[in-house]
Backbone of each chain as ProteinMPNN parsed JSONL, in Angstrom:
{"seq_chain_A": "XXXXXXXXXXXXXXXXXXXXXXXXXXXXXXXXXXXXXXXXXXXXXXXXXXXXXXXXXXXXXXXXXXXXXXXXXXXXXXXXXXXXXXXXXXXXXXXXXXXXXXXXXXX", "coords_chain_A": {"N_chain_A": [[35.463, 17.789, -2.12], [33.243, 20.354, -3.018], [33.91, 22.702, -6.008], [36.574, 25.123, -5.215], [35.844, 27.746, -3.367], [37.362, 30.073, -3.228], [41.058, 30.507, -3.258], [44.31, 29.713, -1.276], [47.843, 30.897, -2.022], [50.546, 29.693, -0.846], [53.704, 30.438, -1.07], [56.538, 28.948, -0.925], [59.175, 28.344, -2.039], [62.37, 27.574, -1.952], [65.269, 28.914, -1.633], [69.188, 28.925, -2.438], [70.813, 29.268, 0.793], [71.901, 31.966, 2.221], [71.336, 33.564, -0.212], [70.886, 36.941, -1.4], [68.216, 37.735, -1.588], [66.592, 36.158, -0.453], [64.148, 33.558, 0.509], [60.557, 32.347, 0.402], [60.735, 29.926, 1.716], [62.66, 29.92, 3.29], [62.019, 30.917, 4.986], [60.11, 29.994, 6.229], [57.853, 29.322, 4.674], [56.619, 27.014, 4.694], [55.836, 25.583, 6.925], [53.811, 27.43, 7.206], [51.769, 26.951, 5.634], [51.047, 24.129, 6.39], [49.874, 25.07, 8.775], [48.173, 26.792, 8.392], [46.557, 24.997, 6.734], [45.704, 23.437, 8.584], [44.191, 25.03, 10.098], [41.708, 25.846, 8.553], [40.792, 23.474, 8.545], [40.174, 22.999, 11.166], [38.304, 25.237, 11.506], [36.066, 24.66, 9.341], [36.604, 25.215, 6.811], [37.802, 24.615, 5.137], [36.198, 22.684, 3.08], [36.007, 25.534, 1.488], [37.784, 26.609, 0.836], [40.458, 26.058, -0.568], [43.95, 25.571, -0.147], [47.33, 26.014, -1.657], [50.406, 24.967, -2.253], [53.263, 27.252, -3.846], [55.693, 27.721, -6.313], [58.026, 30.001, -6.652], [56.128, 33.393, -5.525], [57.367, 35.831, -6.457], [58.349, 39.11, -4.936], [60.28, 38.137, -2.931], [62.058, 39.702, -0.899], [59.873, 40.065, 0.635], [58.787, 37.793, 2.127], [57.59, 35.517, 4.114], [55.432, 35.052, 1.38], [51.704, 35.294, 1.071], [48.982, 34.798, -1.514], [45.518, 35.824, -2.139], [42.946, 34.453, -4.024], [39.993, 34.957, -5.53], [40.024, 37.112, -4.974], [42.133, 38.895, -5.649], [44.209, 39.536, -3.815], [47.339, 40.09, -2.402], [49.499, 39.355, 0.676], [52.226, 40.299, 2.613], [55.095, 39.005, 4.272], [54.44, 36.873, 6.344], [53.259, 35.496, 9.378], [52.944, 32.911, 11.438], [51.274, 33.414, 13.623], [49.675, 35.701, 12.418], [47.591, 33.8, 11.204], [44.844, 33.583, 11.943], [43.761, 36.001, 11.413], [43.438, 36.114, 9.032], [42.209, 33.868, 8.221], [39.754, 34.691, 9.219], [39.251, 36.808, 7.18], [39.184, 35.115, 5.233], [36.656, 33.623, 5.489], [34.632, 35.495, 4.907], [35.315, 38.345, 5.406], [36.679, 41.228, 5.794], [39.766, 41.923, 3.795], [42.905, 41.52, 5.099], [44.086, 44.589, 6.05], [46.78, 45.92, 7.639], [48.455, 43.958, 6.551], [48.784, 43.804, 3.612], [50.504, 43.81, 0.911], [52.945, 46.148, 0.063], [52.485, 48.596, -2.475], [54.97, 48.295, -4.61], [57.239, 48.21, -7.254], [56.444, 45.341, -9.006], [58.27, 42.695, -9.249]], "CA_chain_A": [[34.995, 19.16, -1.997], [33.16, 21.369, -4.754], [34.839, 23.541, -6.327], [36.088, 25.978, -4.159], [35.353, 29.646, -3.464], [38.581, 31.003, -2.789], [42.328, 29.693, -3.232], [44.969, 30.353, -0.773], [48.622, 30.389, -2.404], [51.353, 29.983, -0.065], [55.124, 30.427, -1.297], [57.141, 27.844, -0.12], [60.19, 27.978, -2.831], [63.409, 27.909, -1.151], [66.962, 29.6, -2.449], [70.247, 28.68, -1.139], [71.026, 29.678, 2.46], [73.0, 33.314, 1.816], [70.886, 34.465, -1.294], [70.231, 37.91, -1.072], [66.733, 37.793, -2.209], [66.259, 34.967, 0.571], [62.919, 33.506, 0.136], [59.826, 31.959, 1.206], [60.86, 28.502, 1.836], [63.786, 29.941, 3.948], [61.304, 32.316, 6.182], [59.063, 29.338, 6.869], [56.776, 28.868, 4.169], [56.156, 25.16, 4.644], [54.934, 25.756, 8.468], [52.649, 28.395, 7.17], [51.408, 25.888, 4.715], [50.532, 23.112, 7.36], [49.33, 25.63, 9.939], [46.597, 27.067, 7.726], [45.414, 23.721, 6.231], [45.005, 22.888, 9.876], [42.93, 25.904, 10.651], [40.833, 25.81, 7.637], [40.125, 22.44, 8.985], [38.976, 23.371, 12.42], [36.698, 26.227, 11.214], [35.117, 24.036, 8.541], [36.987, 26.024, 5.88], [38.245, 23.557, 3.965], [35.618, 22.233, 1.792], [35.146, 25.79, 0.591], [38.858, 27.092, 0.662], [41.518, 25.177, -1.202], [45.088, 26.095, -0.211], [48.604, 25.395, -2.31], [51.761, 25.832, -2.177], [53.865, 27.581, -4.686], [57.24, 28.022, -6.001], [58.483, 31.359, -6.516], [55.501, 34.439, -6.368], [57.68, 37.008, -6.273], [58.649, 39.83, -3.748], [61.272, 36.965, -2.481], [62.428, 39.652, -0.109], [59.142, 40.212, 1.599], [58.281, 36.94, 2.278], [56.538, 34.778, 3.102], [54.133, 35.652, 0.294], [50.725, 34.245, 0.446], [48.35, 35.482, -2.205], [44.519, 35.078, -1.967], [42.29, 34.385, -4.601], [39.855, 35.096, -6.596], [40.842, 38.523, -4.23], [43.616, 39.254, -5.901], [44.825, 40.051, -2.582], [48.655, 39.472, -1.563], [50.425, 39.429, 1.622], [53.466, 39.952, 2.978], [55.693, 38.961, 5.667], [53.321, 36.302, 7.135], [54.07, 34.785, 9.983], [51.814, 32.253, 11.777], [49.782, 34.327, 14.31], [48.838, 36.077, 11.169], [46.6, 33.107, 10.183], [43.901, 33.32, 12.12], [42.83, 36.901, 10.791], [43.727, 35.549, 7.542], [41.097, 33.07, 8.28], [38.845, 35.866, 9.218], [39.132, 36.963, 5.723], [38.367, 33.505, 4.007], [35.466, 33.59, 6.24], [34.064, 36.312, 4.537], [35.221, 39.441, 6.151], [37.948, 42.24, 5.11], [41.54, 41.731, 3.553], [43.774, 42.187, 6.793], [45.031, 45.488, 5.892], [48.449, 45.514, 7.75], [49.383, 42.807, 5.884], [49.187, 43.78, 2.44], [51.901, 43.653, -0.087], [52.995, 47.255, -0.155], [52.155, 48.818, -3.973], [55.878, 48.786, -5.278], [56.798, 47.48, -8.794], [55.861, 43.698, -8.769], [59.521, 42.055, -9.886]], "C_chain_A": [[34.416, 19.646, -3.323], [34.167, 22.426, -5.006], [34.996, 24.934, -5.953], [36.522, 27.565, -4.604], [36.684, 31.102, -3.778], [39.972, 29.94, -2.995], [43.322, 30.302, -2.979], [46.317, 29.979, -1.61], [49.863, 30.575, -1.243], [53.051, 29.862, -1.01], [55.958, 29.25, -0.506], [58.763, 27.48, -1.033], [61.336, 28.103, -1.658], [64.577, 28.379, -2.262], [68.002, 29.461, -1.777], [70.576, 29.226, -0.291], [72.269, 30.885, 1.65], [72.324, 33.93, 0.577], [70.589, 35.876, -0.643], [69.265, 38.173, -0.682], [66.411, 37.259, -0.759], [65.055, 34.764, 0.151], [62.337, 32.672, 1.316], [60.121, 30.692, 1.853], [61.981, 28.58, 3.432], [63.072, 30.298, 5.46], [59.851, 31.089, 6.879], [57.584, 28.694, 6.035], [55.764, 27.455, 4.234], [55.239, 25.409, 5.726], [53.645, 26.215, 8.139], [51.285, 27.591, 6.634], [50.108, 25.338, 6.004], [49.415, 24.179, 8.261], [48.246, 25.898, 9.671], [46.095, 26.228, 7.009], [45.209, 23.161, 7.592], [43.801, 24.003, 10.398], [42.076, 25.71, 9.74], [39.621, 24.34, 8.191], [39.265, 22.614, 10.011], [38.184, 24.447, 12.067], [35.658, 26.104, 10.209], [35.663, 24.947, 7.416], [37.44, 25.146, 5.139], [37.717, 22.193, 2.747], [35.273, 23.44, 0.57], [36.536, 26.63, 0.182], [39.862, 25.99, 0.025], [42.931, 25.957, -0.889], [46.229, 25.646, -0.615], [49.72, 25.943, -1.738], [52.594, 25.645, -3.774], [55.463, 27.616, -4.931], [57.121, 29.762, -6.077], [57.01, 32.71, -6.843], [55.903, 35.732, -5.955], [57.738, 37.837, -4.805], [59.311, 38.991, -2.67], [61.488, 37.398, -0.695], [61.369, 40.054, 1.077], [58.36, 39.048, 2.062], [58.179, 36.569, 3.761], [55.248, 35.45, 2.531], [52.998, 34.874, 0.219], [49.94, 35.186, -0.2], [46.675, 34.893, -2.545], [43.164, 35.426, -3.378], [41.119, 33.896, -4.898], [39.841, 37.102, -6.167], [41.295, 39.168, -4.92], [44.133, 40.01, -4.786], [46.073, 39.617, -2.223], [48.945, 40.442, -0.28], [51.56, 39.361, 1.82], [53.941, 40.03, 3.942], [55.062, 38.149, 6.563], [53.731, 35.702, 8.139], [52.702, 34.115, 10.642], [50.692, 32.661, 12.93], [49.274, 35.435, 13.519], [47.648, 35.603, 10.729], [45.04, 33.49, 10.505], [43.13, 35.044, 11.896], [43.107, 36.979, 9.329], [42.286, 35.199, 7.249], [39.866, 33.999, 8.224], [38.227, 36.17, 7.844], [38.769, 35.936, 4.632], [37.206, 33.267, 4.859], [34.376, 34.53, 5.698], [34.468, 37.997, 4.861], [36.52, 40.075, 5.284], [39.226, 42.052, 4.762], [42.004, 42.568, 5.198], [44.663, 43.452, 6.177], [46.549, 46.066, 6.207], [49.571, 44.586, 7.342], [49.831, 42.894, 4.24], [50.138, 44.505, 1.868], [51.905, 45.09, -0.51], [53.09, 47.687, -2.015], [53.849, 49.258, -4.027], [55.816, 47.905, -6.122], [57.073, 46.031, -8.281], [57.714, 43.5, -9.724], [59.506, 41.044, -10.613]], "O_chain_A": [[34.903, 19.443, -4.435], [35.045, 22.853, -4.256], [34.153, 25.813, -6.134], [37.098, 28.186, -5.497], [36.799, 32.247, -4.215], [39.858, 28.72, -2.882], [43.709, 31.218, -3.704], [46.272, 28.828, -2.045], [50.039, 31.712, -0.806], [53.202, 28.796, -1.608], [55.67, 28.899, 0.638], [59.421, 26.487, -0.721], [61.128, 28.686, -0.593], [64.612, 28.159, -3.473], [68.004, 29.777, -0.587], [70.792, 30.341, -0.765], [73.155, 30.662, 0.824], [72.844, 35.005, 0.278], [70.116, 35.963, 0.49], [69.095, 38.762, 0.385], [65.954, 38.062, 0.054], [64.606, 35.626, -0.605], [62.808, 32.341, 2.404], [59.394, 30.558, 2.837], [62.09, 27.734, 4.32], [63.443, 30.047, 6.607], [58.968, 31.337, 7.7], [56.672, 27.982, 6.454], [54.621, 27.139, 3.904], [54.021, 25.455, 5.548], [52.591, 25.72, 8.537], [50.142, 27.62, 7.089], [49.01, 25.762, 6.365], [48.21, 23.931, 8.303], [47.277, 25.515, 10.326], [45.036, 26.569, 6.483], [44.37, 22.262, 7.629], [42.748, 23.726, 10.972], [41.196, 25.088, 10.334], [38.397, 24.211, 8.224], [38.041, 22.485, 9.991], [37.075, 24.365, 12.596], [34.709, 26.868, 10.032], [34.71, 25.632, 7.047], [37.04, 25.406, 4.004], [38.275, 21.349, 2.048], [34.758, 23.232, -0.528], [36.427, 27.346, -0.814], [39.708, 24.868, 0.508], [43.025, 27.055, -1.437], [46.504, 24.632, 0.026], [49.951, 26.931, -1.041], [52.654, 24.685, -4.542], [56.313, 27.559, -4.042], [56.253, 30.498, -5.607], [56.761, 33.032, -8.004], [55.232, 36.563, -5.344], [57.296, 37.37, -3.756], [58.909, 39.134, -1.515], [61.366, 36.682, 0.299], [61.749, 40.322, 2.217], [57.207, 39.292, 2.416], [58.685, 37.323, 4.591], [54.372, 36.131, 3.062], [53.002, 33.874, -0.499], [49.967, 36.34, 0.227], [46.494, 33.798, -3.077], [42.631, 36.523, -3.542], [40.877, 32.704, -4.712], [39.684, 38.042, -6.947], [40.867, 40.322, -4.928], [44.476, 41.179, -4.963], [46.008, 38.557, -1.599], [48.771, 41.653, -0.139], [52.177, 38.428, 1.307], [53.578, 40.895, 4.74], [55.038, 38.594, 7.711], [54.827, 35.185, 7.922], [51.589, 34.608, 10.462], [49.532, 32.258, 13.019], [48.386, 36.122, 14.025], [46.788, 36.254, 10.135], [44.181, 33.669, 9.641], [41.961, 35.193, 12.251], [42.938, 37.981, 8.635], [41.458, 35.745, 6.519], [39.095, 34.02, 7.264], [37.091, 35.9, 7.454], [38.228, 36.022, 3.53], [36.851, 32.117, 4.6], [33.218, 34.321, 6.059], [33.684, 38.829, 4.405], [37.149, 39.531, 4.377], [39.95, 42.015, 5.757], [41.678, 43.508, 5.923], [45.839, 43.275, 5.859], [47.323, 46.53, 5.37], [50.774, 44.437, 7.558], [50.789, 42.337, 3.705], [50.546, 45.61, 2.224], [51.061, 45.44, -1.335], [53.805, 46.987, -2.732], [54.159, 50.367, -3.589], [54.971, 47.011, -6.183], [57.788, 45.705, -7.333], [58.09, 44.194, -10.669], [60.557, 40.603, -11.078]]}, "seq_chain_B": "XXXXXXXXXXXXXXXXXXXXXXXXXXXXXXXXXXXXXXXXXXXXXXXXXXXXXXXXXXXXXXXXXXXXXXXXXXXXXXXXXXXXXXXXXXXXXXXXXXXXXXXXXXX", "coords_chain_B": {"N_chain_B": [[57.166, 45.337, -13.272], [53.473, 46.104, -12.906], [50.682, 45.705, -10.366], [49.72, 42.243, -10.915], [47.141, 41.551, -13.158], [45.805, 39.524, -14.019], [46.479, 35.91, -12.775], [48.161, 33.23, -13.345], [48.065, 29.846, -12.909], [50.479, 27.131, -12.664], [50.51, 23.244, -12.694], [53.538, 21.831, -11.783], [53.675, 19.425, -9.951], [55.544, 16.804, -9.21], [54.933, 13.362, -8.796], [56.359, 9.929, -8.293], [57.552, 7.674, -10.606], [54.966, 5.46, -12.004], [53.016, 5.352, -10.121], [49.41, 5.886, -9.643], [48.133, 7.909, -9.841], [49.313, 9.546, -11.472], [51.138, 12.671, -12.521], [51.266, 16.146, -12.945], [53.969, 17.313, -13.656], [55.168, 14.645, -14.644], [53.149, 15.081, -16.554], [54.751, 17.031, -18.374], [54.458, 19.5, -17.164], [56.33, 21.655, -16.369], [57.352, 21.977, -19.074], [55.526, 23.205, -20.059], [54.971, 25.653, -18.339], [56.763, 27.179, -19.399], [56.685, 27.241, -22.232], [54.367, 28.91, -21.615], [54.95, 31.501, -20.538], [56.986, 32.0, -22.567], [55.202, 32.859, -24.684], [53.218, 34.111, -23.256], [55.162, 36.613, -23.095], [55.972, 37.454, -26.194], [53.093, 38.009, -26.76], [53.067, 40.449, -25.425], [51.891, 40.084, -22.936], [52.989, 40.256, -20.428], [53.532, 41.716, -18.751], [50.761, 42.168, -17.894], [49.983, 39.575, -16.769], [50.735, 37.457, -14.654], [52.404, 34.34, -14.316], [52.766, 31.47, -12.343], [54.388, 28.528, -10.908], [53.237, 25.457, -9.244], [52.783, 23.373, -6.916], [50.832, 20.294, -5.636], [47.59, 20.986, -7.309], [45.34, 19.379, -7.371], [43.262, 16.959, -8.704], [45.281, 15.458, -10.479], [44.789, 13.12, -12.16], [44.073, 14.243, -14.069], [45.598, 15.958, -15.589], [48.216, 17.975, -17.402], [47.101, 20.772, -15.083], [45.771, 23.77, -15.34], [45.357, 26.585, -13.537], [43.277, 29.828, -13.754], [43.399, 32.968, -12.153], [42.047, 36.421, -11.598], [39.447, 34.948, -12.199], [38.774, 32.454, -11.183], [38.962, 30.128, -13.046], [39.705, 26.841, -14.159], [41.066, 24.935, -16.096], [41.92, 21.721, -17.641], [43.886, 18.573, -18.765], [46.089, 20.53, -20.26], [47.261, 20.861, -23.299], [50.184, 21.897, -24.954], [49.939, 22.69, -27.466], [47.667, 24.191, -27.054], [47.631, 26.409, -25.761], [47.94, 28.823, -27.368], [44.989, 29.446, -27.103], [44.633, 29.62, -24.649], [45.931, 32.165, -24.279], [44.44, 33.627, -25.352], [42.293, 34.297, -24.252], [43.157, 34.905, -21.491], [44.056, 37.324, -22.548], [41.776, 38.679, -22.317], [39.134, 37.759, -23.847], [37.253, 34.743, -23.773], [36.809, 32.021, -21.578], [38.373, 28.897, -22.39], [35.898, 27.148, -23.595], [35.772, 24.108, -24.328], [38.685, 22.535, -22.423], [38.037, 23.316, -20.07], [37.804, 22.314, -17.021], [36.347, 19.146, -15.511], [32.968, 19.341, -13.966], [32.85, 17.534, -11.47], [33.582, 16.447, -8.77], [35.588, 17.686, -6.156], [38.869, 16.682, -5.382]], "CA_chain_B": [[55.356, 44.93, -13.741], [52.464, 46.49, -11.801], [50.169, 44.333, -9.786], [49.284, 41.554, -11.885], [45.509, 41.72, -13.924], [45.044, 37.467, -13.998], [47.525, 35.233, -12.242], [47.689, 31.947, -13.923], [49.033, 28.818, -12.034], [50.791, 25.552, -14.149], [51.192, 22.795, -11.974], [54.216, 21.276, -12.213], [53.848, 18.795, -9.308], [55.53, 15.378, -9.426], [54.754, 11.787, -8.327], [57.387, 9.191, -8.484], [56.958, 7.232, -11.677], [54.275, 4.416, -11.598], [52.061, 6.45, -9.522], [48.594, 5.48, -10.37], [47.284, 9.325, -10.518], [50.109, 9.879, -12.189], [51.346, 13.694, -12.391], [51.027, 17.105, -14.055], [55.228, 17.206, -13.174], [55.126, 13.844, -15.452], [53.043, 14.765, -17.984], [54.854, 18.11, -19.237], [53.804, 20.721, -16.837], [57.41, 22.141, -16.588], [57.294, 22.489, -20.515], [53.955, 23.97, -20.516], [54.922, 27.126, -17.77], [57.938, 27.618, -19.925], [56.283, 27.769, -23.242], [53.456, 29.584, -21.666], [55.866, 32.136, -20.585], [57.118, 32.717, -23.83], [54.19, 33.462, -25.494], [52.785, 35.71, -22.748], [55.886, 37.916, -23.317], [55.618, 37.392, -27.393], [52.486, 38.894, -27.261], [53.218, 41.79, -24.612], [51.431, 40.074, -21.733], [53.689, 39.817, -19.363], [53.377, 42.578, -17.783], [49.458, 42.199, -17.214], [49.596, 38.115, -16.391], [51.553, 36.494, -13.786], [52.613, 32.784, -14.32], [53.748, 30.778, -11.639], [54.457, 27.248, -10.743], [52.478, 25.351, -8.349], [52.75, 22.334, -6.221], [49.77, 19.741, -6.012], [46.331, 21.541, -7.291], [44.089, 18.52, -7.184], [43.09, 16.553, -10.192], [45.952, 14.803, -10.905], [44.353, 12.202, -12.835], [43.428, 14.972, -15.049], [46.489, 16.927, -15.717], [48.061, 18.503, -16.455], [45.918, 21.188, -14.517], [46.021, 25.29, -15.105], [43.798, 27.439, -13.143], [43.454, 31.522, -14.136], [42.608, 33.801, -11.364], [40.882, 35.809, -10.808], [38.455, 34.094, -13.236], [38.62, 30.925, -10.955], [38.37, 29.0, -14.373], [40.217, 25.787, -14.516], [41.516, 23.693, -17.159], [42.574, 19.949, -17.367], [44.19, 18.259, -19.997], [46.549, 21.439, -21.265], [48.74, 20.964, -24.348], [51.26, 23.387, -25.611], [48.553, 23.473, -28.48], [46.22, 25.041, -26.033], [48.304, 27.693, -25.143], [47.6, 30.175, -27.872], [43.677, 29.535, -27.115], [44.493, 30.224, -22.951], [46.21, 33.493, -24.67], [43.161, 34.521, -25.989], [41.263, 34.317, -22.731], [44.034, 36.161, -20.99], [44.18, 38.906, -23.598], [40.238, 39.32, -22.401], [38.542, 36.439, -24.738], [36.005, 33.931, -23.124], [37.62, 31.3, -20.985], [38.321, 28.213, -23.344], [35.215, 26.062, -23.166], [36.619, 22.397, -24.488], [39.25, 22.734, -21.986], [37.064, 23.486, -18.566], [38.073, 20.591, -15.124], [34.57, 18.943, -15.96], [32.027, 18.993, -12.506], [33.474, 16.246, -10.412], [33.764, 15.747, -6.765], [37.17, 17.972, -6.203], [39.774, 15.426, -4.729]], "C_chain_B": [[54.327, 45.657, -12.396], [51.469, 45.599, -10.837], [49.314, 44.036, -11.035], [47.742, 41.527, -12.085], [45.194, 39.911, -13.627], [46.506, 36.916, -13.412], [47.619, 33.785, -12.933], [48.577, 30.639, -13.226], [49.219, 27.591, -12.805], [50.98, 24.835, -12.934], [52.141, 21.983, -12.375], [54.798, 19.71, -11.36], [54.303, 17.535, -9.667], [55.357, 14.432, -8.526], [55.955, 10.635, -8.516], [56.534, 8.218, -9.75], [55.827, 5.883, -11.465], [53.383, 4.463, -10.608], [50.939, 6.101, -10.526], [47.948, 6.559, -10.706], [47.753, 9.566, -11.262], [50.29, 11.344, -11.76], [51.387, 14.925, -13.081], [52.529, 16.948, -14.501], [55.303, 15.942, -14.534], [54.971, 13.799, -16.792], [53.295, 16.556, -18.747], [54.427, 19.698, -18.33], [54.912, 21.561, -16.739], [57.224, 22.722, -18.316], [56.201, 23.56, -20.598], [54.296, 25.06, -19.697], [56.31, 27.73, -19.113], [57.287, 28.299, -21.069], [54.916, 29.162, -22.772], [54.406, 31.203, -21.309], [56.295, 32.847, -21.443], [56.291, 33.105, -24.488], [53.528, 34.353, -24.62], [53.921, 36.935, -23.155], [56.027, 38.465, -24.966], [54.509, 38.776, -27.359], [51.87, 40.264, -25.831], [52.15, 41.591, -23.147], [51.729, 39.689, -20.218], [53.802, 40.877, -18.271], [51.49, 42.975, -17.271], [49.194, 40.7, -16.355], [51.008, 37.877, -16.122], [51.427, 35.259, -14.419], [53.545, 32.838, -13.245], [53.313, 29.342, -11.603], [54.247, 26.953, -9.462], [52.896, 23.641, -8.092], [51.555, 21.842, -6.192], [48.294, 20.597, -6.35], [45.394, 20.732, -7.489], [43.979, 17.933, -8.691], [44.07, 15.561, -11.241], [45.686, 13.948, -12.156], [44.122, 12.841, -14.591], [44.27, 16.093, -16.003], [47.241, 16.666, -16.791], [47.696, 20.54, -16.498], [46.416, 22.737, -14.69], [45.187, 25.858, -14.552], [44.381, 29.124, -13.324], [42.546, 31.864, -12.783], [43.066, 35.453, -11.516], [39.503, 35.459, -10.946], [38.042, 33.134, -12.252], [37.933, 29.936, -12.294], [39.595, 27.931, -14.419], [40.582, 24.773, -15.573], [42.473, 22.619, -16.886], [42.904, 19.446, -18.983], [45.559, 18.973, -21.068], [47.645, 20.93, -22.14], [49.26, 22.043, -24.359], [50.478, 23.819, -26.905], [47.641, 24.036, -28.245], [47.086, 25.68, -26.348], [47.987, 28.977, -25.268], [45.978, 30.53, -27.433], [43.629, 30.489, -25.886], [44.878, 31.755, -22.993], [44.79, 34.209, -24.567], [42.488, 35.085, -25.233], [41.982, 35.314, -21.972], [44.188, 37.222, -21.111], [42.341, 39.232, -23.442], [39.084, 38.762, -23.028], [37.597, 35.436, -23.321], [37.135, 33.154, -22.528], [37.437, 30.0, -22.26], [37.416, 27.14, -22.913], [35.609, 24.046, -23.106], [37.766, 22.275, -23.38], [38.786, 22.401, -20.41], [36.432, 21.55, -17.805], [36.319, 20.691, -15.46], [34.114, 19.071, -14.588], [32.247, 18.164, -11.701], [33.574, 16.594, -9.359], [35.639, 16.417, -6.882], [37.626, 17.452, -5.108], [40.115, 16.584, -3.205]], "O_chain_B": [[54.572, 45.63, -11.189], [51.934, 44.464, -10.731], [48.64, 44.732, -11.793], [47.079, 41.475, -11.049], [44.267, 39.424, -12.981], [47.545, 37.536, -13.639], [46.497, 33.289, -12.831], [49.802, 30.71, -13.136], [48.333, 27.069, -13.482], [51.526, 25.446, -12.015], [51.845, 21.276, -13.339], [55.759, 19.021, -11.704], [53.576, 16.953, -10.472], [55.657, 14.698, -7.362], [56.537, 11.076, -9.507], [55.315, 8.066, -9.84], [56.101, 5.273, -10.431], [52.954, 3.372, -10.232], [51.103, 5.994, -11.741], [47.203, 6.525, -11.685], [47.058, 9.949, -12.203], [49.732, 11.601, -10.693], [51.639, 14.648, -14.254], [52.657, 16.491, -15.637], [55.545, 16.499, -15.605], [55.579, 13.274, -17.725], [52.454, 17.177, -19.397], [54.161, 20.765, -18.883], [54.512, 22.66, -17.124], [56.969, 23.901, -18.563], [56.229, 24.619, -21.226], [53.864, 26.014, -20.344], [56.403, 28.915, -19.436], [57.207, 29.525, -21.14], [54.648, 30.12, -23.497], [54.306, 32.014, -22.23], [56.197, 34.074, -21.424], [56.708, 34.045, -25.166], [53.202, 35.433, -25.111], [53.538, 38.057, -23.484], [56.173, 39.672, -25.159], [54.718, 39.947, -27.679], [50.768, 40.712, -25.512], [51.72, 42.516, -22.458], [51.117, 39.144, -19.3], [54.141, 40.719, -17.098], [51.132, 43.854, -16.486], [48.368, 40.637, -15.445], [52.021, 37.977, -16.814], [50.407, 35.032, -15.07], [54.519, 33.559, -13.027], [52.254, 28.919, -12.067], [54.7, 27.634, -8.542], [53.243, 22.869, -8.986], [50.743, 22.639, -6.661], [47.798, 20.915, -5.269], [44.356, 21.284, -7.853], [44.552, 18.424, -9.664], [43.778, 15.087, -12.34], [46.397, 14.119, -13.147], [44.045, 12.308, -15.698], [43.798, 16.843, -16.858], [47.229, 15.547, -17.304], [47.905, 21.336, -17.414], [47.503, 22.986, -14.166], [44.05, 25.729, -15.006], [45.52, 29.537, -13.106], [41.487, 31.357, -12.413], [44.259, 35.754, -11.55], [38.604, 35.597, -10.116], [36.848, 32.849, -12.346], [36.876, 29.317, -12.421], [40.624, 28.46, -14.837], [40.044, 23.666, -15.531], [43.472, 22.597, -16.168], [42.368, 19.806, -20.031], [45.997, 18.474, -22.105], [48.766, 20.628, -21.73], [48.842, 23.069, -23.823], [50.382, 24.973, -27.322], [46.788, 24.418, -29.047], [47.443, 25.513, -27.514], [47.798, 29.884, -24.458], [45.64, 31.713, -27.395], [43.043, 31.569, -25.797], [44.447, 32.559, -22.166], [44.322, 35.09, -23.845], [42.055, 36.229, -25.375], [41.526, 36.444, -21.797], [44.412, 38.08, -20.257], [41.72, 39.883, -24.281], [37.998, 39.277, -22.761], [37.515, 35.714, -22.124], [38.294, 33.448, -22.82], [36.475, 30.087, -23.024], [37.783, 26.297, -22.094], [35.655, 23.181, -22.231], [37.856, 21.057, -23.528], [39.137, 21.426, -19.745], [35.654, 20.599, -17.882], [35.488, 21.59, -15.587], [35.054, 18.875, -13.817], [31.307, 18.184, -10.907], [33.737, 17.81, -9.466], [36.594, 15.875, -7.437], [37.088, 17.588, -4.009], [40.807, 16.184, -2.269]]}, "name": "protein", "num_of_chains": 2, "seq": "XXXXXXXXXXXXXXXXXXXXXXXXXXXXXXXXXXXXXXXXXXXXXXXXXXXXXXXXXXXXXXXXXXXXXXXXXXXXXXXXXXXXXXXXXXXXXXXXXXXXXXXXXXXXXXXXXXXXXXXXXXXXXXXXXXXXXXXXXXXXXXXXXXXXXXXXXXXXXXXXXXXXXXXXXXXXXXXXXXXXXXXXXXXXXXXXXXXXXXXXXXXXXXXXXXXXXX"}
C-alpha cells in the first residue's frame, strides 16, 4: 500500500477481569479489530486506510476506544454495527456524531 | 489533560527472537515510549501530546517505527538520541527530516 490517508487506532489492551476501569480488550476490542480490517477490505479501503491496534488510549471506562486519524477524531463505546458508518467516515464523509468521545478531561 | 494537540504512537510490537523482520518490541521500543514519556512531561508536554503504545505499524524491518498524528509524519530507525529532536517537532518545530520512513511500498 502507499502510504496511507488515514489511520484507524483500535484499543485492544486488556486489564484483569474485575478492574474497575475495565477496558478495551475486555469489551471486545480484538473483534472490533478483525471486523473492520475485514470491511476496509470489502470496500477497497484498505490500501488507503491502515488500521492498528493499541494498548491503552485512555477513557478505559468508555471503551472500546477507537481513535481516527489524521481526524483527531475519537470514539467511544464501539460496538460492531458501529463499523460500517465508521466506514462511511473513512470513505470520506462526516465523523459519526453519536459516537464521539464526550469532551470530559482526557485521563 | 484536555483533548490531546499531536498523538504520537511507539511501537512496541514483538516477534519471537530470530524473526527475520525482526521487531520494534526487540529493538527497544518499550525503552523508547518510556523515555519519550519522560521528556514530554520534563518539558511540560504532556498535557498537549499523547503517547501511546502500539501493536504492529508496518515496517518492521525498519524499526523501531514512531508515527505523530495528526502530522501523519513517520519515523524509522528512532533512538533515545532522537527523542529530544521528535521534542522539538512536537513543541511545533519541523518534523525531523533525517529520520522520515523513506518512500517504499508500505508492507
Amino acid at each position: 500500500m502507499p502510504k496511507p490517508e488515514r489511520q484507524v487506532l483500535v484499543c485492544v489492551n486488556s486489564r484483569p477481569p474485575g478492574n474497575p476501569k475495565g477496558s478495551c480488550g475486555e469489551k471486545g476490542g480484538q473483534a472490533l479489530f478483525d471486523r473492520l480490517r475485514g470491511l476496509l477490505k470489502d470496500r477497497g479501503l484498505d490500501r488507503r486506510v491502515m488500521v492498528n491496534r493499541t494498548y491503552c488510549l485512555k477513557h478505559c471506562s468508555r471503551g472500546p476506544v477507537v481513535a481516527v486519524q489524521p481526524d483527531n477524531v475519537w470514539y467511544a463505546g464501539v460496538a460492531e454495527a458501529d463499523l460500517p458508518e465508521i466506514c462511511a467516515h473513512l470513505e470520506g464523509g462526516a465523523p459519526v456524531e453519536r459516537l464521539l468521545m464526550p469532551d470530559i478531561p482526557w485521563e
